[in-house]
mmCIF file of the N, C-alpha and C atoms, coordinates in Angstrom:
data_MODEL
# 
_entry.id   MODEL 
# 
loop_
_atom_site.group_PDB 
_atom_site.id 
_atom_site.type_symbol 
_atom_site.label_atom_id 
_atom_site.label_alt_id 
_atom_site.label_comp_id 
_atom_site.label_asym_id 
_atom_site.label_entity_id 
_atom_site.label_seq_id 
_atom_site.pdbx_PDB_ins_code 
_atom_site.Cartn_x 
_atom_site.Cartn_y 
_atom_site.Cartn_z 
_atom_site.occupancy 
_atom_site.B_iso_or_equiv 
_atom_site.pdbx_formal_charge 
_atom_site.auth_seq_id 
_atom_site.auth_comp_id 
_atom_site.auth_asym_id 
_atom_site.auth_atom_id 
_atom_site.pdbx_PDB_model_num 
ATOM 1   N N  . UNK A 1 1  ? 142.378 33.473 155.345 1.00 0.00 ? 1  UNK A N  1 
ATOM 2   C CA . UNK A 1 1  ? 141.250 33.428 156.248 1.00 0.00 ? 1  UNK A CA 1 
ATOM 3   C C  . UNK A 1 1  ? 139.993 33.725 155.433 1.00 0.00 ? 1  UNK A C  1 
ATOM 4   N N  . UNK A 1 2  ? 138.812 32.652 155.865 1.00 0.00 ? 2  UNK A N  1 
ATOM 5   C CA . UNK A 1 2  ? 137.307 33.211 154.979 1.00 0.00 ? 2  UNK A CA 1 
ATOM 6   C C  . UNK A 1 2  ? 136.454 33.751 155.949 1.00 0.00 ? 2  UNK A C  1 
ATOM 7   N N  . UNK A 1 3  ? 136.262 34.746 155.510 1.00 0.00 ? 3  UNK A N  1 
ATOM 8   C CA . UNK A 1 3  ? 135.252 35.725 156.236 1.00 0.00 ? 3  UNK A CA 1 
ATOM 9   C C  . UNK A 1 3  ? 133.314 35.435 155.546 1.00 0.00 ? 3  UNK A C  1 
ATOM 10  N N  . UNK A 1 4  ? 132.549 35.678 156.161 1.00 0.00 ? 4  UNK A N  1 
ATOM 11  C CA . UNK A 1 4  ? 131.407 35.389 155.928 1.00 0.00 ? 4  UNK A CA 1 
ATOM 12  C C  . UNK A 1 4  ? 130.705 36.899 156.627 1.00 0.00 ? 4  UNK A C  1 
ATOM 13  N N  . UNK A 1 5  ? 130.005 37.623 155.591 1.00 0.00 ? 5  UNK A N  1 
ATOM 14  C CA . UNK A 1 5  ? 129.544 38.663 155.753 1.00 0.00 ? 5  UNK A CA 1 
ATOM 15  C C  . UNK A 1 5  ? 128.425 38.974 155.239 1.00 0.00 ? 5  UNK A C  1 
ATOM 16  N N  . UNK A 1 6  ? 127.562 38.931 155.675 1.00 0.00 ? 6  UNK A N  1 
ATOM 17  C CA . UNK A 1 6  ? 125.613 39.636 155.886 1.00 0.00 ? 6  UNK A CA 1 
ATOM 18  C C  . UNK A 1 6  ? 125.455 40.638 155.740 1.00 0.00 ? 6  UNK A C  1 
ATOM 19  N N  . UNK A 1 7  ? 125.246 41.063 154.725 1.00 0.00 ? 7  UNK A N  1 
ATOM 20  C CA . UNK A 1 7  ? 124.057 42.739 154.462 1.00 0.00 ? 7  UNK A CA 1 
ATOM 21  C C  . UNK A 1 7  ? 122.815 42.549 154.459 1.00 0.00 ? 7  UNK A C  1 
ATOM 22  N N  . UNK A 1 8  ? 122.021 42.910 155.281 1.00 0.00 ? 8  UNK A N  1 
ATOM 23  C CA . UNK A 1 8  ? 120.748 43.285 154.671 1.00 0.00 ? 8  UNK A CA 1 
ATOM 24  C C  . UNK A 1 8  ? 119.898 44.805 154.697 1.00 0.00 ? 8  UNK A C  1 
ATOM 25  N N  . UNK A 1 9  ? 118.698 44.728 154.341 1.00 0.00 ? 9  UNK A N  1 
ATOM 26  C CA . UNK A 1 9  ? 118.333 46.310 154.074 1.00 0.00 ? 9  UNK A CA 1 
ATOM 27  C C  . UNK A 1 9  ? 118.285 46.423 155.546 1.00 0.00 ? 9  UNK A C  1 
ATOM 28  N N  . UNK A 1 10 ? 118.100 48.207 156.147 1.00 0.00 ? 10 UNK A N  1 
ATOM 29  C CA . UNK A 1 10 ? 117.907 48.275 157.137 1.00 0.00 ? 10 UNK A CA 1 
ATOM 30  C C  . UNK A 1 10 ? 116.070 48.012 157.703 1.00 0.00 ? 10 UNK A C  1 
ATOM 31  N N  . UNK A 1 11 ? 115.906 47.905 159.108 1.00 0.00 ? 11 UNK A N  1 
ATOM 32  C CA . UNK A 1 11 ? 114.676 47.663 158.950 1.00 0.00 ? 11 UNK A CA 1 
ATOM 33  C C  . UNK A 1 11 ? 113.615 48.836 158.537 1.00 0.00 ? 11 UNK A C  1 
ATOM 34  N N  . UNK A 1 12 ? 113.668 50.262 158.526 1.00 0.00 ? 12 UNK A N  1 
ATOM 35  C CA . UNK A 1 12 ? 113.048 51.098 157.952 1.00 0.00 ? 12 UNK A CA 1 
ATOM 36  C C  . UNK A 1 12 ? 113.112 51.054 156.423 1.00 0.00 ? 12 UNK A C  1 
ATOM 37  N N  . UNK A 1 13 ? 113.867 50.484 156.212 1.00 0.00 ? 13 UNK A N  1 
ATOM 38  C CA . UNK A 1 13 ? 113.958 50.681 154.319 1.00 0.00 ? 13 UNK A CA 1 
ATOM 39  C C  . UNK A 1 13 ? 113.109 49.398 154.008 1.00 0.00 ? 13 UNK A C  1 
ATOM 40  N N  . UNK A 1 14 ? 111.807 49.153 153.183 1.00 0.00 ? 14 UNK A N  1 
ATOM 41  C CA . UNK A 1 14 ? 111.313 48.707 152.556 1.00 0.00 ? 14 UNK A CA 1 
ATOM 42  C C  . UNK A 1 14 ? 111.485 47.659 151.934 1.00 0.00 ? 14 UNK A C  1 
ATOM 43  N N  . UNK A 1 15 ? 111.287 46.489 151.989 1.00 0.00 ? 15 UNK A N  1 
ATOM 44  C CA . UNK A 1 15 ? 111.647 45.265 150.851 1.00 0.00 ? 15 UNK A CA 1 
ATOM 45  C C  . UNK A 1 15 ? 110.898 45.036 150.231 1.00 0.00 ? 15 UNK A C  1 
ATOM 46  N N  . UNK A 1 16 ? 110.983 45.191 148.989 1.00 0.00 ? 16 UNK A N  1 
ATOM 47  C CA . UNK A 1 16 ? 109.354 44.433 148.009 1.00 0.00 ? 16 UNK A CA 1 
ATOM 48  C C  . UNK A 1 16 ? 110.043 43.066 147.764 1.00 0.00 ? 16 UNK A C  1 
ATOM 49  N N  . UNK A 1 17 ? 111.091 42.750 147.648 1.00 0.00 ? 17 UNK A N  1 
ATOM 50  C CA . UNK A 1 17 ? 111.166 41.249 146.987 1.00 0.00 ? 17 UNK A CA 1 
ATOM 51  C C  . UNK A 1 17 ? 111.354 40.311 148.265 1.00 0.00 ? 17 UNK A C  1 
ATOM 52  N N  . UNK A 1 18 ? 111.430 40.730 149.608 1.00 0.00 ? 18 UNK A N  1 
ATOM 53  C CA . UNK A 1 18 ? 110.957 40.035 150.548 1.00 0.00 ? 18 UNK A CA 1 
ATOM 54  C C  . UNK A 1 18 ? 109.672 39.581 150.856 1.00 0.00 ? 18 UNK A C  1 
ATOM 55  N N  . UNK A 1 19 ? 109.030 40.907 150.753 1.00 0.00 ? 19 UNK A N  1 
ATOM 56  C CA . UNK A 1 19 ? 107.375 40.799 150.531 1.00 0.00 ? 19 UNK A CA 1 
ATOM 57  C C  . UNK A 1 19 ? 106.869 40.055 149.618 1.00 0.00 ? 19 UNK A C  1 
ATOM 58  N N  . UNK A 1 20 ? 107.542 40.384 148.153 1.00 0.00 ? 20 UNK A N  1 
ATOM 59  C CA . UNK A 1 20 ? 106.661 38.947 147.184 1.00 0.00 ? 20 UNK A CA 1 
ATOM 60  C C  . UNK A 1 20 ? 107.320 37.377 148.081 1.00 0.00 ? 20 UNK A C  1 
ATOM 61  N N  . UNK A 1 21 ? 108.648 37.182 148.488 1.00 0.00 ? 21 UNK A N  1 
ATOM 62  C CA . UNK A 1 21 ? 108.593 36.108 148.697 1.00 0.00 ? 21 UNK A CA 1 
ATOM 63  C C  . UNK A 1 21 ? 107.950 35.335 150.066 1.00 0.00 ? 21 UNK A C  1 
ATOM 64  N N  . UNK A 1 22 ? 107.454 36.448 150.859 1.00 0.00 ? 22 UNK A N  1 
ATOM 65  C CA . UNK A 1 22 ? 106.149 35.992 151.948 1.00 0.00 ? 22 UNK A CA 1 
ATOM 66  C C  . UNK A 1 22 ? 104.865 35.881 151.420 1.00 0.00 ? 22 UNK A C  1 
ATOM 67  N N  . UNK A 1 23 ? 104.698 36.609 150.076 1.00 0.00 ? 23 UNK A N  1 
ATOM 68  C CA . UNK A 1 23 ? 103.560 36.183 149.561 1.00 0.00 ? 23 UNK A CA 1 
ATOM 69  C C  . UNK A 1 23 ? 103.605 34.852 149.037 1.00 0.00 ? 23 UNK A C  1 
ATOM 70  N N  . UNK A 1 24 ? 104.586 34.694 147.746 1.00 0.00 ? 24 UNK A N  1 
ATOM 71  C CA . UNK A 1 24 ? 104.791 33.276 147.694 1.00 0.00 ? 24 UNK A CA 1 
ATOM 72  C C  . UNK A 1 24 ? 104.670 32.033 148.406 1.00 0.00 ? 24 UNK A C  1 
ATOM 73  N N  . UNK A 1 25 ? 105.589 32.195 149.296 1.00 0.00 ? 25 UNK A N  1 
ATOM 74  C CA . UNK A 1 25 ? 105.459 31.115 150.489 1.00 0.00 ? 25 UNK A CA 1 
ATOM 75  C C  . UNK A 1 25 ? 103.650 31.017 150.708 1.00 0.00 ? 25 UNK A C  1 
ATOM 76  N N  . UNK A 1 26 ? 102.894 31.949 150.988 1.00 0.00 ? 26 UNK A N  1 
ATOM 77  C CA . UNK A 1 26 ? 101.530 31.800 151.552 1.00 0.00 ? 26 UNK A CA 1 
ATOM 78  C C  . UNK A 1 26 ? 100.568 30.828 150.156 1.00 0.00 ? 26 UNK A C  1 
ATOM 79  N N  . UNK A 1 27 ? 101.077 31.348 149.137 1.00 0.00 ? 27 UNK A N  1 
ATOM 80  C CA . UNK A 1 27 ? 100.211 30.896 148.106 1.00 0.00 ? 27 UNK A CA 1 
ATOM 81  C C  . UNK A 1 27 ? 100.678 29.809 147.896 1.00 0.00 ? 27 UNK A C  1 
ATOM 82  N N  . UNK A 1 28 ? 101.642 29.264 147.996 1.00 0.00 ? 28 UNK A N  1 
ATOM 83  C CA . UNK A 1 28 ? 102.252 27.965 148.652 1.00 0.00 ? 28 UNK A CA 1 
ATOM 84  C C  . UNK A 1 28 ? 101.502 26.661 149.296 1.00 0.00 ? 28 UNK A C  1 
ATOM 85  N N  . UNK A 1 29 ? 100.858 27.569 150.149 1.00 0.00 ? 29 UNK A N  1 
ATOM 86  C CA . UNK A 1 29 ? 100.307 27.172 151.657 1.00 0.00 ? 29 UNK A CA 1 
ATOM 87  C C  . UNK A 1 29 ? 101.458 26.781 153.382 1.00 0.00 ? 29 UNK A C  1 
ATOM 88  N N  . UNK A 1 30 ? 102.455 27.974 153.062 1.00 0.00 ? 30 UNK A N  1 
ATOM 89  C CA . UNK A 1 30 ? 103.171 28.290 153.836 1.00 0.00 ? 30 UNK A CA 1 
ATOM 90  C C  . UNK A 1 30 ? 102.975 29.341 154.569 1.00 0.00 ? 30 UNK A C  1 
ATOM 91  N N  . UNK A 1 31 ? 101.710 28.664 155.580 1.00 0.00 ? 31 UNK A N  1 
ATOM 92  C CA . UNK A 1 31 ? 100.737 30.065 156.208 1.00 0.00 ? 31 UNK A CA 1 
ATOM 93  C C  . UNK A 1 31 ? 101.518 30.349 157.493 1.00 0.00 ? 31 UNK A C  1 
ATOM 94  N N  . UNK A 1 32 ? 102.818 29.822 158.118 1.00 0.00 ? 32 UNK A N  1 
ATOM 95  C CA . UNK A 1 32 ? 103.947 29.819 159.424 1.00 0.00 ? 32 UNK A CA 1 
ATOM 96  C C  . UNK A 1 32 ? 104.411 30.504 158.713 1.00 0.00 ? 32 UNK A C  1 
ATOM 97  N N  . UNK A 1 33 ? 104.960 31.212 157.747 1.00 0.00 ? 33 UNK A N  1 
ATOM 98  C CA . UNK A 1 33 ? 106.148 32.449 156.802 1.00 0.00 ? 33 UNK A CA 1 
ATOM 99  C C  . UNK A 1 33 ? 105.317 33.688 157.524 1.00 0.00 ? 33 UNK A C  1 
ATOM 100 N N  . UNK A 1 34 ? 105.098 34.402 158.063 1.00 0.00 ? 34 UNK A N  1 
ATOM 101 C CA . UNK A 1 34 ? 104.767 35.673 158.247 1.00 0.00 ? 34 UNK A CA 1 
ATOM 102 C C  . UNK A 1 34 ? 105.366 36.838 157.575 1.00 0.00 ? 34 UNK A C  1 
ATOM 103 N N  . UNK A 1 35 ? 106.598 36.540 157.537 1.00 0.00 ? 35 UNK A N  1 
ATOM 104 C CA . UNK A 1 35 ? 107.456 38.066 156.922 1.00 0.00 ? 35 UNK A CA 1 
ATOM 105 C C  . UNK A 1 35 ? 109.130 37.552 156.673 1.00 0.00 ? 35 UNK A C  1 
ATOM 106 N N  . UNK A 1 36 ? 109.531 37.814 155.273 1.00 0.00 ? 36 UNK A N  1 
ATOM 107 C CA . UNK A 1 36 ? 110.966 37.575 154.876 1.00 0.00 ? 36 UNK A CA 1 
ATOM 108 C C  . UNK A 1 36 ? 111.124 38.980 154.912 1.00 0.00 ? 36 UNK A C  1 
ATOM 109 N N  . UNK A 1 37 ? 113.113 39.145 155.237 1.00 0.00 ? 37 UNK A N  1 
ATOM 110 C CA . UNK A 1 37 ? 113.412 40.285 154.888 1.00 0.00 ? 37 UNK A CA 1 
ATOM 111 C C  . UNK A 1 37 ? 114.766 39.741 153.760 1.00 0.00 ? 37 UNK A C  1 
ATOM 112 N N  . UNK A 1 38 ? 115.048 39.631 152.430 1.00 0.00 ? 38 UNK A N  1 
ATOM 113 C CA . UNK A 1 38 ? 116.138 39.105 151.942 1.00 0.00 ? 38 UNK A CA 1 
ATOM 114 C C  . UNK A 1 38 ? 117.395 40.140 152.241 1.00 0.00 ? 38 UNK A C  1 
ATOM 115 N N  . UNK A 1 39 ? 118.617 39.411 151.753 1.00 0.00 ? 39 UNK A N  1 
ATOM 116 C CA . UNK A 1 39 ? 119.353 39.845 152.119 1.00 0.00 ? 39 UNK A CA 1 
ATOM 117 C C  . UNK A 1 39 ? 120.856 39.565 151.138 1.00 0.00 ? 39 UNK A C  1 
ATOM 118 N N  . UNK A 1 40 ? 121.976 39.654 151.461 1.00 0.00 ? 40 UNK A N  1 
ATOM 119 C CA . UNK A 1 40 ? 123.132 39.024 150.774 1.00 0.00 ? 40 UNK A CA 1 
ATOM 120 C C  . UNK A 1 40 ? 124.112 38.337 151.616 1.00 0.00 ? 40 UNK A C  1 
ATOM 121 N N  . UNK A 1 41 ? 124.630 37.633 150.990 1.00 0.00 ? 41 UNK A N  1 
ATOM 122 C CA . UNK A 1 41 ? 125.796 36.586 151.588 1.00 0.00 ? 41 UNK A CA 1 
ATOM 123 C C  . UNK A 1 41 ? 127.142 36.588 151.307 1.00 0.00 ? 41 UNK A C  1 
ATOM 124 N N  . UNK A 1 42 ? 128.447 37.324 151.519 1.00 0.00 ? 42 UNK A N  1 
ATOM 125 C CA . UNK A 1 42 ? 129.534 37.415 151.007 1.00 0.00 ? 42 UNK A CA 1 
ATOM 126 C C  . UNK A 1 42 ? 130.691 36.543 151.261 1.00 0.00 ? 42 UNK A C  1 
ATOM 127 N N  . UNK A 1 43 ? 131.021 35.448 150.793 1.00 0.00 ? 43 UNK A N  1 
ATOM 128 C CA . UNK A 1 43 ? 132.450 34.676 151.143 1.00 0.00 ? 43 UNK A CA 1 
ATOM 129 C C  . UNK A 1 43 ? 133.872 35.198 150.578 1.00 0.00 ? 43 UNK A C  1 
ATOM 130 N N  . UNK A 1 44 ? 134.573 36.015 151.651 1.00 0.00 ? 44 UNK A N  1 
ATOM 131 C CA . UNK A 1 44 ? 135.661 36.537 150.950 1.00 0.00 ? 44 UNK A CA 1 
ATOM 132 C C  . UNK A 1 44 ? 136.564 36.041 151.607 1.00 0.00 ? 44 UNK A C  1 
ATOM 133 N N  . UNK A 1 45 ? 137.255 35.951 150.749 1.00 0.00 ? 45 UNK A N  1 
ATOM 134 C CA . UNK A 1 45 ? 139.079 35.182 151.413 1.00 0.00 ? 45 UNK A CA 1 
ATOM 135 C C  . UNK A 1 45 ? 140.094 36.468 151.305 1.00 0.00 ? 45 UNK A C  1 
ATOM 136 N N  . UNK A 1 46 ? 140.680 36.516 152.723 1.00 0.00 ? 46 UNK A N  1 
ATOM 137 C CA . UNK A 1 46 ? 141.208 37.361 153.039 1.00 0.00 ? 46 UNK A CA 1 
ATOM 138 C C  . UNK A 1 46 ? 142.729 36.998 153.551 1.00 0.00 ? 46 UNK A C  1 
ATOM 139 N N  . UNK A 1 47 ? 144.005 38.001 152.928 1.00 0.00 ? 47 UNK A N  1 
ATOM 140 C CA . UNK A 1 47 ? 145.656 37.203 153.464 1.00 0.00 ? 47 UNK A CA 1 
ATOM 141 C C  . UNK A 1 47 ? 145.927 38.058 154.628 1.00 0.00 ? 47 UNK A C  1 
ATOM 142 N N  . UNK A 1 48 ? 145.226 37.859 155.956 1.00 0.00 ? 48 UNK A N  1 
ATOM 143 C CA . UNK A 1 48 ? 145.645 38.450 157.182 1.00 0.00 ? 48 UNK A CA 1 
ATOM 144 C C  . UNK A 1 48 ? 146.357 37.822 158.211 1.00 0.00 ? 48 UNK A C  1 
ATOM 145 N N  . UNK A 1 49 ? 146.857 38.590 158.605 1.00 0.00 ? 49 UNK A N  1 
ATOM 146 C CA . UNK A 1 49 ? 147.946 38.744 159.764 1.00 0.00 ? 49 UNK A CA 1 
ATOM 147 C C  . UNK A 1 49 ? 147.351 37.831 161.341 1.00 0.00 ? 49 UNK A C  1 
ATOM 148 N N  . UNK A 1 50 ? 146.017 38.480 161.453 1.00 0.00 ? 50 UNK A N  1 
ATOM 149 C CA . UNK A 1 50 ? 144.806 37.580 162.292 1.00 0.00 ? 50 UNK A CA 1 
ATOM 150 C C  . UNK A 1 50 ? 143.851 37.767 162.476 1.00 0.00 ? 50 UNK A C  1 
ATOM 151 N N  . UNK A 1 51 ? 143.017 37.430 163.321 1.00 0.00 ? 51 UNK A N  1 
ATOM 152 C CA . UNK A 1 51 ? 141.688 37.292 163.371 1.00 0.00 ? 51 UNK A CA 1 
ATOM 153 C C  . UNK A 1 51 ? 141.319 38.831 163.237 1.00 0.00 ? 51 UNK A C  1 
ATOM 154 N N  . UNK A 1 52 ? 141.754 39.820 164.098 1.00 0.00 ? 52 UNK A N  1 
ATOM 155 C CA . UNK A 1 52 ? 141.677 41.232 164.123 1.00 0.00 ? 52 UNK A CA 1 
ATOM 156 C C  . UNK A 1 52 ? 141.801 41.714 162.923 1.00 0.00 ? 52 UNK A C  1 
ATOM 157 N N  . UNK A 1 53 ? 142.903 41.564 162.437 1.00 0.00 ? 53 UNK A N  1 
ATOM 158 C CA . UNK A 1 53 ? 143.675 41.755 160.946 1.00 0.00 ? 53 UNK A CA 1 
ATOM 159 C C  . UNK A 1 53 ? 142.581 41.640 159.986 1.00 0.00 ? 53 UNK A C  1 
ATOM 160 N N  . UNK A 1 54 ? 141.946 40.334 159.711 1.00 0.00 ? 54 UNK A N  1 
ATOM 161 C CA . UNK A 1 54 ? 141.024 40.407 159.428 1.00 0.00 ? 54 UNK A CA 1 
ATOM 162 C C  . UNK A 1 54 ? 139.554 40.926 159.411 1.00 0.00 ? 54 UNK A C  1 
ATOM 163 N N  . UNK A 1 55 ? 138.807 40.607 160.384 1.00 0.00 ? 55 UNK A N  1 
ATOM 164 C CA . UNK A 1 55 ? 138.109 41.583 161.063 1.00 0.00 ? 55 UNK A CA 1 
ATOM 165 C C  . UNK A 1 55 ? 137.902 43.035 160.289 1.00 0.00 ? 55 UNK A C  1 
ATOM 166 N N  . UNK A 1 56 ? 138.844 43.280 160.880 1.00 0.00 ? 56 UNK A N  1 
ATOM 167 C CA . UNK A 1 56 ? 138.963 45.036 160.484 1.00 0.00 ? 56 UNK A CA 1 
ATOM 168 C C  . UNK A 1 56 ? 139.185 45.328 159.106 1.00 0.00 ? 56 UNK A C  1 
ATOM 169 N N  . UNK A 1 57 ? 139.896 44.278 158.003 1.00 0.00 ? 57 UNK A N  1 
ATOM 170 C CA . UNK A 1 57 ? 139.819 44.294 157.094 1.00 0.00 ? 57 UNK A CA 1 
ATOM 171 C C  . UNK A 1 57 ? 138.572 44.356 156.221 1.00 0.00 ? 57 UNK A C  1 
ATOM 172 N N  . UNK A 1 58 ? 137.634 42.978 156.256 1.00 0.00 ? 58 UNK A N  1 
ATOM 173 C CA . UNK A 1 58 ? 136.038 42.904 155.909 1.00 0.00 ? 58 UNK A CA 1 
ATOM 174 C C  . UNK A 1 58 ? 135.672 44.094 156.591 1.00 0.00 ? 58 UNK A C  1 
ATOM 175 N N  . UNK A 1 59 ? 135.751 44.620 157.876 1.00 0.00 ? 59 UNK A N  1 
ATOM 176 C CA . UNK A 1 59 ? 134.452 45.899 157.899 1.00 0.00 ? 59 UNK A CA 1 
ATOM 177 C C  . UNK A 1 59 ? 134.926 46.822 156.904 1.00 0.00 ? 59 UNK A C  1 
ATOM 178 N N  . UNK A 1 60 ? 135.777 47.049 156.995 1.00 0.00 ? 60 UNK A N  1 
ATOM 179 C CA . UNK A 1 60 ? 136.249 48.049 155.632 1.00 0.00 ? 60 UNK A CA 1 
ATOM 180 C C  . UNK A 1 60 ? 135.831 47.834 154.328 1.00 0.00 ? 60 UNK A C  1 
ATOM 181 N N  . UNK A 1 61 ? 135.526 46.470 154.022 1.00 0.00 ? 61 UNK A N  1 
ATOM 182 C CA . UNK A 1 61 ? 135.450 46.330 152.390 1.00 0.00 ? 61 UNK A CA 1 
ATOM 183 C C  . UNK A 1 61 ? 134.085 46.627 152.418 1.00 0.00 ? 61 UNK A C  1 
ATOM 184 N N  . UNK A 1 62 ? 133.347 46.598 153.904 1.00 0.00 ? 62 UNK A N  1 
ATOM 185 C CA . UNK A 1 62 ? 131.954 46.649 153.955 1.00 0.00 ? 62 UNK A CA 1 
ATOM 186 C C  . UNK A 1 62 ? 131.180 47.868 153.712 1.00 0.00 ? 62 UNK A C  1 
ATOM 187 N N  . UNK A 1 63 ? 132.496 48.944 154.423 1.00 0.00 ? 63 UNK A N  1 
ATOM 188 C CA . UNK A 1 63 ? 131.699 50.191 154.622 1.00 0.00 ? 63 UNK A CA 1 
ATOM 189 C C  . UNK A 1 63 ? 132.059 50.712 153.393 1.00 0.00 ? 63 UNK A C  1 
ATOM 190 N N  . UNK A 1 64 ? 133.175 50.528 152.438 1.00 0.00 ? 64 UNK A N  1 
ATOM 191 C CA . UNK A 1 64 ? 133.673 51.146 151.185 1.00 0.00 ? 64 UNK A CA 1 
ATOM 192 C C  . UNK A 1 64 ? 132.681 50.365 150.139 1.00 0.00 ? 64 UNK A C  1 
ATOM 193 N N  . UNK A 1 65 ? 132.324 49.042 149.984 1.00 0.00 ? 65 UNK A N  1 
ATOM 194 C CA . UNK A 1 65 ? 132.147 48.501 149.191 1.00 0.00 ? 65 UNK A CA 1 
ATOM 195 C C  . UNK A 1 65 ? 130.920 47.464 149.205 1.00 0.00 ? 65 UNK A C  1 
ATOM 196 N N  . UNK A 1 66 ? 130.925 46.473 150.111 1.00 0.00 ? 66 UNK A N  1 
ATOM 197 C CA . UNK A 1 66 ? 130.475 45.296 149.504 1.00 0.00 ? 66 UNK A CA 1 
ATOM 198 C C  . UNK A 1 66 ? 128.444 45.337 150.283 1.00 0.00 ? 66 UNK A C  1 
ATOM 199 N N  . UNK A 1 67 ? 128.176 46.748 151.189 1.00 0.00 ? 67 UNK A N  1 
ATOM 200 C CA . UNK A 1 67 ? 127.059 47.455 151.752 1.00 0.00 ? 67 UNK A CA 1 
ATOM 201 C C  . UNK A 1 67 ? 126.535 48.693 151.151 1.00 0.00 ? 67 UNK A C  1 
ATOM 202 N N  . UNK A 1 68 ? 126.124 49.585 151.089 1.00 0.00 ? 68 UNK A N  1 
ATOM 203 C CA . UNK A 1 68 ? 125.556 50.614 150.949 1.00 0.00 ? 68 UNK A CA 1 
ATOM 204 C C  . UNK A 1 68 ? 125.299 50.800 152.428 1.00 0.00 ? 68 UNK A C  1 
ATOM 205 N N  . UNK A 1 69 ? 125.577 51.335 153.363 1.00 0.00 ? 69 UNK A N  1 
ATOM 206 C CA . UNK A 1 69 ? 125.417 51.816 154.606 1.00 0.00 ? 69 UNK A CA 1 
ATOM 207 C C  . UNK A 1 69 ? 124.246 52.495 154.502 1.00 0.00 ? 69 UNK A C  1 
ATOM 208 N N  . UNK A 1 70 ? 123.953 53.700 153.915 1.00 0.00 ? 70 UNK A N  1 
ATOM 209 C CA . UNK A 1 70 ? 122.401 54.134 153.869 1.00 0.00 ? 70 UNK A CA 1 
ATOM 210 C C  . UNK A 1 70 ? 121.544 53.471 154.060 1.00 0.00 ? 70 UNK A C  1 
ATOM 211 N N  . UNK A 1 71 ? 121.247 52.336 153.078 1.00 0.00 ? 71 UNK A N  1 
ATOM 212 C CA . UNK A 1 71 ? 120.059 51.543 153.558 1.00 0.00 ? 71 UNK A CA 1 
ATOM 213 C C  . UNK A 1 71 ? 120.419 50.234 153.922 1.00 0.00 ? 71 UNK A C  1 
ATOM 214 N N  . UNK A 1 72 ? 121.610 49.890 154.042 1.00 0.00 ? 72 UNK A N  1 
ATOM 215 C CA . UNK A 1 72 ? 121.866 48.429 154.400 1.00 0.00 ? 72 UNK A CA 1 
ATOM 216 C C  . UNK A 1 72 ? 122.609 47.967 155.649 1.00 0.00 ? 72 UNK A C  1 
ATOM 217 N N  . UNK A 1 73 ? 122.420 47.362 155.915 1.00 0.00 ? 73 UNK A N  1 
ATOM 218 C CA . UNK A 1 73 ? 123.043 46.609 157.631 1.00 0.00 ? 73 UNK A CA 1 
ATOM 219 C C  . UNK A 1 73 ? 123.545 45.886 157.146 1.00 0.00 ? 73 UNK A C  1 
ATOM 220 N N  . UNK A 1 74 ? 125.241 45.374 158.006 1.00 0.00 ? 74 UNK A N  1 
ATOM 221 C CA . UNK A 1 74 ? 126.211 44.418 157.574 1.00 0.00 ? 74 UNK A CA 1 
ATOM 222 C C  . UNK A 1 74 ? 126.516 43.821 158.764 1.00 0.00 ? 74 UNK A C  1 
ATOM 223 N N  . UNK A 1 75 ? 126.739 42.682 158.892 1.00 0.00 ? 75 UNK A N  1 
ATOM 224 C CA . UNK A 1 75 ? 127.399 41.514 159.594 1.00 0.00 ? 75 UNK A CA 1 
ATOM 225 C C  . UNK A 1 75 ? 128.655 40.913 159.405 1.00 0.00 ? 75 UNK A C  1 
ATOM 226 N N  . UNK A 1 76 ? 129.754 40.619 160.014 1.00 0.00 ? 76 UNK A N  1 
ATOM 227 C CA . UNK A 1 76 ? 130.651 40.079 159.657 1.00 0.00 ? 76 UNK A CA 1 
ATOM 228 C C  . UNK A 1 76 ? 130.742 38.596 160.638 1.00 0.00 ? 76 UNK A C  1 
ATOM 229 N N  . UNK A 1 77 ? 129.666 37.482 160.133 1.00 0.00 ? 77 UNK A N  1 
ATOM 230 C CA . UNK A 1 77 ? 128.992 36.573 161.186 1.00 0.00 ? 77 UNK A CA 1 
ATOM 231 C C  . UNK A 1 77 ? 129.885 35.623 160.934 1.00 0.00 ? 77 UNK A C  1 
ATOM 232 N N  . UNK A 1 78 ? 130.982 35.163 160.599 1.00 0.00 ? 78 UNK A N  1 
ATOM 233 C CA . UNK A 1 78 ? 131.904 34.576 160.713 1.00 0.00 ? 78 UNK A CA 1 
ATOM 234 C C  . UNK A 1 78 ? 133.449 34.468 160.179 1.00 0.00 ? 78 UNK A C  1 
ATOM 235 N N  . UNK A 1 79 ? 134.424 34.089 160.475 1.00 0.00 ? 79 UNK A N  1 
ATOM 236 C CA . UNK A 1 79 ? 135.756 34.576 160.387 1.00 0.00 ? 79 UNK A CA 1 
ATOM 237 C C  . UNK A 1 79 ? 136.210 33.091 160.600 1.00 0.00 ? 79 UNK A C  1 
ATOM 238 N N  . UNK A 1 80 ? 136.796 32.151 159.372 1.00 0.00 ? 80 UNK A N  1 
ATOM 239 C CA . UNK A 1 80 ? 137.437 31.186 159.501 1.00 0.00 ? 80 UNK A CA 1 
ATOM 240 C C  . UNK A 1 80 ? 138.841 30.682 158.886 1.00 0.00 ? 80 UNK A C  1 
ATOM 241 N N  . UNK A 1 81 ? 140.047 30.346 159.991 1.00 0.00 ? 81 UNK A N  1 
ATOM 242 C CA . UNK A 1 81 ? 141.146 30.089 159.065 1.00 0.00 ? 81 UNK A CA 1 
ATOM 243 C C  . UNK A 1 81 ? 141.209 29.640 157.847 1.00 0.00 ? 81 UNK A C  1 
# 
């Protein structure tokens, strides 16, 4: 099963390299960009039992590993055989 999992910072924690890349965009002349927040993208393949199985597997690798919980927010935005 491939799991698809989203970290990003939380919204109190600060992004500067979001911020340069809303600046970018503007100097661009991408004056509709108001505000990026970047983030990460994880494709992990996982040998589970099922969807749950899984599931519960990625939040785990999330909260041990593949996030920093302090300042980062995680998603586990998709789960495919």
């Amino acid at each position: 099963m491939k799991a698809l999992v989203h970290v990003t910072l939380k919204q109190q924690v600060l992004d500067p390299q979001g911020k340069a890349i809303a600046r970018a965009c503007a100097s661009l002349g991408y004056e509709a960009v108001t505000s990026v927040r970047q983030g990460k993208l994880f494709e992990v393949r996982l040998d589970a039992a099922d969807e749950v199985a899984a599931r519960n597997l990625a939040n785990e690798l999330c909260e041990k590993l593949l996030a920093n919980t302090v300042i980062e927010d995680y998603e586990v935005v998709r789960l495919d055989p």
